[in-house]
N, C-alpha and C positions, 0 to 999 in steps of 0.2 A: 574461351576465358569465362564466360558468364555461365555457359556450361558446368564450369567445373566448380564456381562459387556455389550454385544449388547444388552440387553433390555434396559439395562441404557442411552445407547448411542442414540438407539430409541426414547426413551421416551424425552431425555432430544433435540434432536431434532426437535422433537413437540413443543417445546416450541417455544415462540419466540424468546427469547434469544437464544435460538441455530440452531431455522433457520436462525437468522440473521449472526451469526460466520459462519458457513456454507457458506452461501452463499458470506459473504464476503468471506470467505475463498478462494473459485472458484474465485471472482472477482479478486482478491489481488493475488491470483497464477498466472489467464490466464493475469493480468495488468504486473506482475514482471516476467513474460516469453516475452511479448513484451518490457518488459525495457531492460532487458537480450541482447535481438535479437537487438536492435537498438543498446545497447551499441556495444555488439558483432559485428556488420556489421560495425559499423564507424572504432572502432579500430582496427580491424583486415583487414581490405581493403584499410582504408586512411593511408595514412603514416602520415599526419597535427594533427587528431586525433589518433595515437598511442604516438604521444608525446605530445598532450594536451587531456589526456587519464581524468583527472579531467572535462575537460567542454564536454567532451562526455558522462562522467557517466550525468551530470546535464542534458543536450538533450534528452536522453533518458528516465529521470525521468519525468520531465517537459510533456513530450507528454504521457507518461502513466496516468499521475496523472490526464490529463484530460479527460481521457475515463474513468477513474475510478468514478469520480466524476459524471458522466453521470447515470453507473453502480448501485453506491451507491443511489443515490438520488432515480430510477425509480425502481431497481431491490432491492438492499439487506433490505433498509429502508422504502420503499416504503410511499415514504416520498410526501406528496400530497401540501407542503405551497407555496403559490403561489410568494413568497418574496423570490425566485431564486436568485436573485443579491445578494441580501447578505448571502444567502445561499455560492454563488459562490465566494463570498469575505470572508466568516468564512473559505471555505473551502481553498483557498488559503494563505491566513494568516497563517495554521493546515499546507499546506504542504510545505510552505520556511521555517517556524521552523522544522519541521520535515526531511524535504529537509537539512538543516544544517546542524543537526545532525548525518543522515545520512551520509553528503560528512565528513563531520568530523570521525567522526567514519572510512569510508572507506580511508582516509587518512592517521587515523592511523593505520590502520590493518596492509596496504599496507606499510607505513613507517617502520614496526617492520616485514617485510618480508612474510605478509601474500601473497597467491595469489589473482592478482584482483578480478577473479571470485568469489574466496571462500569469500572473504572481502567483497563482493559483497552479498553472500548468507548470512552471519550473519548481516549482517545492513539490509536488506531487513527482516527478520524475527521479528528485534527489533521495526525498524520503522511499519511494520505492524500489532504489537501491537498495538503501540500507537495511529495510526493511527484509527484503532478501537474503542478504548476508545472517540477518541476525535471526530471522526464523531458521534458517537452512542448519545454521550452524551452532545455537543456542536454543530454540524453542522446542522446537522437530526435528532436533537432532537425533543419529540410530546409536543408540550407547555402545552396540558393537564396535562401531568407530571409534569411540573415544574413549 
């Protein structure tokens, strides 16, 4: 039985679709451990950002989202269109909506007594769904497809 879940997991790795989750996968983890660290360094060292602990979470988005955007284009999607600018204006557009949602979301967690970090790790997971969907199939999309 467990046998045959790693073949499954194999195989469906081979694919594209699951090299590309994969790989964002890594992208999206080593991006939201540097969000993490930045947040974690402002708020826990500056006293200015432990009480404007909302525009430190944004700082630290903000600077991930654009190594990711690097990541995604060259690495996960391997995305060759030469129309970069709007590439890099679909992908921003993708992450102030996403970006919102996210502060929202962690504003509520945080308002109903979550911990920041933890409120932190459940909006990082949601948002990094969507985020998927919406590069995959919006950003670094293959126009061939569509």
């Amino acid at each position: 039985m467990t046998k045959n879940i790693f073949i499954k997991i194999k195989n469906f790795y081979h694919t594209e679709l699951g090299w590309q989750m994969f790989h964002y996968f890594i992208a999206g983890s080593v991006c939201t451990l540097f969000d993490f660290a930045v947040y974690f360094f402002l708020t826990r060292f500056f006293n200015f950002w432990q009480t404007h602990y909302e525009w430190a979470n944004i700082i630290a988005l903000v600077l991930s989202a654009t190594i990711f955007f690097i990541w995604s284009k060259k690495i996960v999607f391997k995305n060759q269109d030469k129309k970069i600018f709007w590439q890099y204006i679909k992908f921003w557009l993708m992450v102030v909506v996403t970006t919102l949602i996210y502060q929202w979301l962690f504003i509520l967690f945080t308002r109903v007594n979550i911990h920041d970090l933890l409120a932190k790790v459940f909006c990082a997971i949601i948002v990094l769904l969507v985020r998927f969907i919406t590069n995959k199939f919006w950003v670094f999309k293959n126009p061939a497809l569509f």
